[in-house]
Wavefront OBJ file of the C-alpha trace (Angstrom):
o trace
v 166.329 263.044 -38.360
v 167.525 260.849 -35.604
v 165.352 259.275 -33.529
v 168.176 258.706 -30.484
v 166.759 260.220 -27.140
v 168.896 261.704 -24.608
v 171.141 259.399 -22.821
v 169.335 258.607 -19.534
v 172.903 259.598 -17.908
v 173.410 263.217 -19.568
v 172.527 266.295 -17.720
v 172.424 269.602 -18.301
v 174.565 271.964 -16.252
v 173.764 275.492 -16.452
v 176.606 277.659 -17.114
v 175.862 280.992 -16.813
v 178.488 282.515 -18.452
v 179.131 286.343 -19.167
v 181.051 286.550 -23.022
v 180.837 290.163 -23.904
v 184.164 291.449 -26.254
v 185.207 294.970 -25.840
v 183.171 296.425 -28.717
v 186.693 297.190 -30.425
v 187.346 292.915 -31.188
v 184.071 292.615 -32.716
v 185.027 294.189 -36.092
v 185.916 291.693 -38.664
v 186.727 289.219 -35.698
v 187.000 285.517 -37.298
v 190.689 286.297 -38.155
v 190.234 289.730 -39.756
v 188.436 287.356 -42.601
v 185.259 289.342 -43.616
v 183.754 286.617 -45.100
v 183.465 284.107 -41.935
v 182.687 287.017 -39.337
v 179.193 288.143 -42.201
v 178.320 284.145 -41.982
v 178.999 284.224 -38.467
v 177.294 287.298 -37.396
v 174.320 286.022 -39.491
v 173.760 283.372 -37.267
v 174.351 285.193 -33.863
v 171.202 287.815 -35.192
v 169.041 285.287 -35.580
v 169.880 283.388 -31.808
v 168.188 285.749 -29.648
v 164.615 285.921 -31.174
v 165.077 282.326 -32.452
v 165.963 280.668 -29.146
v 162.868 282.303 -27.784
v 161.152 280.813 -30.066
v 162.656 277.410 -29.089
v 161.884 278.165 -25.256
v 158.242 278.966 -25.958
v 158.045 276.015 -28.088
v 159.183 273.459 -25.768
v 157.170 275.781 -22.298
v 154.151 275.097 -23.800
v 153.824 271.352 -23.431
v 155.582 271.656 -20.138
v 152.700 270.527 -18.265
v 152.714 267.245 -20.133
v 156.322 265.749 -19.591
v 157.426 264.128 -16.570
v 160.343 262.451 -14.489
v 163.880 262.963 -16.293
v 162.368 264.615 -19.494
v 160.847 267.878 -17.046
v 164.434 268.119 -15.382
v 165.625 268.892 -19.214
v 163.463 270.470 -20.221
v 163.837 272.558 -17.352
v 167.911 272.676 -17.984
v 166.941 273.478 -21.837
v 165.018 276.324 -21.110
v 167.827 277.891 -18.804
v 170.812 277.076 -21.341
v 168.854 278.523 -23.953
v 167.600 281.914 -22.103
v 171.469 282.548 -21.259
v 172.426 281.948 -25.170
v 169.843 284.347 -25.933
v 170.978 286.627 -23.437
v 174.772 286.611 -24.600
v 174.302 286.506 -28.446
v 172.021 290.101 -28.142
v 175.145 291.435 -26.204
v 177.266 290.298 -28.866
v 175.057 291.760 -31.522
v 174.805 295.187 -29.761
v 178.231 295.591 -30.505
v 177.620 295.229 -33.945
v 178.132 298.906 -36.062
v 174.068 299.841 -36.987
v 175.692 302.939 -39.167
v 177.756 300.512 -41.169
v 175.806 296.921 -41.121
v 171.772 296.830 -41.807
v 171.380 295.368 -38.343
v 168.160 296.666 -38.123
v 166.712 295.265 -41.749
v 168.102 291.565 -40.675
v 166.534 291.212 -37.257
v 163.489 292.367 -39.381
v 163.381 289.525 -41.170
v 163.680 287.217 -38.611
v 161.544 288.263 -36.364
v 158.688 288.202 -39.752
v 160.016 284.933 -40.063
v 159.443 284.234 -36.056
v 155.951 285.791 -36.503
v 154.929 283.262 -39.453
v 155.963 280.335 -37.046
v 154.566 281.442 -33.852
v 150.950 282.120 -35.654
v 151.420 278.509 -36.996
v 150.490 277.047 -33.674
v 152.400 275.093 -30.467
v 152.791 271.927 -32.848
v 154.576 273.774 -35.925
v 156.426 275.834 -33.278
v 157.953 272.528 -32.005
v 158.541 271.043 -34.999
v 160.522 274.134 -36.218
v 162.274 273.485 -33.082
v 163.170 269.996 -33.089
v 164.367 270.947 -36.680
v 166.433 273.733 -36.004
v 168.069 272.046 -32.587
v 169.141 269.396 -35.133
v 170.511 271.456 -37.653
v 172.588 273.780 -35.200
v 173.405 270.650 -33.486
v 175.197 269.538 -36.729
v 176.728 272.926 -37.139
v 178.183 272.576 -32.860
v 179.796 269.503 -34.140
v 181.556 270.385 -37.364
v 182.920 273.509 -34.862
v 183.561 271.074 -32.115
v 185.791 269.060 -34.437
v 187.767 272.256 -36.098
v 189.712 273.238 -32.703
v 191.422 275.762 -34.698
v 188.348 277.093 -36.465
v 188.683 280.508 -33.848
v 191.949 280.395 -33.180
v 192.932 283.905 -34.377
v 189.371 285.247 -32.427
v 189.307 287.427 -29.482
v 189.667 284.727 -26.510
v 185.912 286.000 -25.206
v 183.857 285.838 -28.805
v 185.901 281.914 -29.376
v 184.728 281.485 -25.836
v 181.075 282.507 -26.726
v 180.326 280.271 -29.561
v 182.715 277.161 -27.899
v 180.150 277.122 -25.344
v 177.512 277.551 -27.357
v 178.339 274.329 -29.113
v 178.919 272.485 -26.050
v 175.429 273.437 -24.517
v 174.070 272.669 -28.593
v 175.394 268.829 -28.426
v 174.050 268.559 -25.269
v 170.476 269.649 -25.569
v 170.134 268.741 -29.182
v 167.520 266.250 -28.268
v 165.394 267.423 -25.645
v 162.620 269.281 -28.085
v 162.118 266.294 -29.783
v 161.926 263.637 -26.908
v 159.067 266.378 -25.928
v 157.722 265.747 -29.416
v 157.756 261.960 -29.137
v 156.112 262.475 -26.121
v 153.483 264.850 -26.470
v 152.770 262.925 -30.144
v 152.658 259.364 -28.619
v 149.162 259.387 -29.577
v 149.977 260.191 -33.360
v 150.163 257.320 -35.841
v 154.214 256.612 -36.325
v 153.266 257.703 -40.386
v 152.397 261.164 -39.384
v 154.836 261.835 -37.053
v 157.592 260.557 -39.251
v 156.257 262.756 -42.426
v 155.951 265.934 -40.300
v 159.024 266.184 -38.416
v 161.331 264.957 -41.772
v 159.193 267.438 -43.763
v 159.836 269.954 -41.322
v 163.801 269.553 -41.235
v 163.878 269.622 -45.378
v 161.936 272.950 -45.159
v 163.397 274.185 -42.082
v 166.991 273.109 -43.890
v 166.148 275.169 -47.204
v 165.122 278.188 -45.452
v 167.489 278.306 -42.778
v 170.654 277.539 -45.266
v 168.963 280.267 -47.873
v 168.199 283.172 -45.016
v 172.123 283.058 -43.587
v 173.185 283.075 -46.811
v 171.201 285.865 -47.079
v 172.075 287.919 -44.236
v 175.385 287.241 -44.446
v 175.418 288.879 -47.915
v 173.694 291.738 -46.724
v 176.583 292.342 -44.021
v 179.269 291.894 -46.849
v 177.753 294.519 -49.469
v 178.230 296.529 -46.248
v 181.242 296.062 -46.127
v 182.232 297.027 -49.968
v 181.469 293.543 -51.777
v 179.373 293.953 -54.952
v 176.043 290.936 -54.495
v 177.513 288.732 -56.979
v 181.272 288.766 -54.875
v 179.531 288.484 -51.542
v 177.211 285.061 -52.755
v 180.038 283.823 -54.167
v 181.951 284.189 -51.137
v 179.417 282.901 -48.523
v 178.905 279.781 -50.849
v 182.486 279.429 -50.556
v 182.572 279.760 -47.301
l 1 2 3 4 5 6 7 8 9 10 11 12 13 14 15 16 17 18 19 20 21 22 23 24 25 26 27 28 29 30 31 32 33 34 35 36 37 38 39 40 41 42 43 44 45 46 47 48 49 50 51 52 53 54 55 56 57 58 59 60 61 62 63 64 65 66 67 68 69 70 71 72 73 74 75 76 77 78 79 80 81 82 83 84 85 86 87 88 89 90 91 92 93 94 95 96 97 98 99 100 101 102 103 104 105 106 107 108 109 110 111 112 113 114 115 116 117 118 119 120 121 122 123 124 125 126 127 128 129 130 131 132 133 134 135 136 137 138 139 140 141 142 143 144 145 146 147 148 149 150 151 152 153 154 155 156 157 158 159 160 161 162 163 164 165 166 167 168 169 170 171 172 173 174 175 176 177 178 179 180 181 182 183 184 185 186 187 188 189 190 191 192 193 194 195 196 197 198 199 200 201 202 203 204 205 206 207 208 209 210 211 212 213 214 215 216 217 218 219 220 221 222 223 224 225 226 227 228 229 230 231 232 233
C-alpha cells in the first residue's frame, strides 16, 4: 500500500451535489448492458453503510490529529456523508420486487457488524484498505472517459464525482493511521495495514462478485452465466 501522504497543497472542496435519475433511467443503465449495471449496482449497495463505516472509523481518533490533517479529516467526513447520502437515493430506485435488494444490504451490513465489533483500530485499517482499493477503481474510471458514455447524464454524473472526491481523499484515513500509530514499531504497522488490504482485497473482490450475481440471476441468468459474466466483466 502506498505510503505517499496527502500533498500538503490538496484540499478538499465539498461539493454537495444532488444526482438522483428519474427512477425510469435506472433500469439496466450502463448502456442497456446488464452485466456492468449488476457490477455496478453492487458497489453503489454497499457505499452507504460502508462509507459510514469509513466516517466512524476516521471520527474516532479525531481528537488526536491536528493542523492540516483535522481540516481533512474534517473535508473527508463531509465528502463521504454526501456519497452516502446520494448512493442510498440511487439505490432506492432500485426494483425490490425484481432485485434481492433487501438480501444484499443484509450482507453488508453483517459484514459492517463483524468490523465495527472488531474495534476503532481494525475499523481503520478496513478503512485505509478499502479507500485504497476504491481509489484504484476512481482511477481506472477516471482514465476510461467513455466508460458511461451511453448512461443517463445524472447516474455518469454520480459516480464521475464520486471518483473525483475518491482520488482526492484516498489518503486521509491512513495519514490518520500513521499518525495515531506513530508509537507502533514500523514492523507492526507495516504487517497490519498490508495484511489488511490482501484480506480486505479478497473479500471485497469475492462479495461484488457476489452481489452482482445475485442481481443477474434476477434478471434471468442461470449462476454459472452470471459468474462467468461478472468475471468477464
Amino acid at each position: 500500500m502506498s505510503t505517499v501522504h496527502s500533498p500538503a497543497g490538496l484540499s478538499l472542496p465539498v461539493r454537495n451535489l444532488r444526482l438522483t435519475p428519474d427512477k425510469a433511467a435506472v433500469h439496466h443503465w450502463f448502456g442497456g448492458d446488464p452485466v456492468g449495471t449488476a457490477v455496478m449496482n453492487a458497489l453503489s449497495l454497499t457505499f452507504p453503510d460502508g462509507e459510514k463505516l469509513f466516517m466512524d472509523a476516521v471520527r474516532h481518533f479525531r481528537s488526536k490529529v491536528s493542523g492540516k490533517l483535522a481540516d481533512d479529516v474534517r473535508q473527508f467526513l463531509a465528502q463521504e456523508a454526501m456519497h452516502s447520502r446520494e448512493h442510498h437515493a440511487l439505490n432506492g430506485l432500485l426494483d425490490r420486487k425484481h432485485y434481492p435488494v433487501d438480501e444484499i444490504l443484509g450482507n453488508v451490513r453483517e459484514r459492517i457488524r463483524f468490523t465495527r465489533s472488531r474495534g476503532p483500530y481494525a475499523m481503520l485499517l478496513s478503512t485505509i484498505a478499502l479507500e485504497h482499493f476504491t481509489a484504484i477503481l476512481a482511477d481506472r474510471h477516471l482514465a476510461q472517459p467513455d466508460l458511461l458514455s451511453a448512461a443517463d447524464p445524472t447516474i455518469k454524473r454520480l459516480w464521475q464525482w464520486h471518483a473525483i472526491e475518491e482520488t482526492e481523499h484516498k489518503a486521509v484515513a491512513f495519514d490518520v493511521f500513521l499518525e495515531v500509530t506513530k508509537h507502533w514499531s514500523p514492523t507492526k504497522r507495516y504487517l497490519l495495514r498490508t495484511w489488511s488490504m490482501a484480506y480486505i482485497t479478497w473479500q471485497f473482490s469475492r462479495n461484488i462478485a457476489n452481489h452482482a450475481t445475485r442481481l443477474l440471476i434476477a434478471d434471468g441468468y442461470s449462476e454459472p452465466q452470471a459468474r462467468r459474466a461478472v468475471r468477464r466483466f
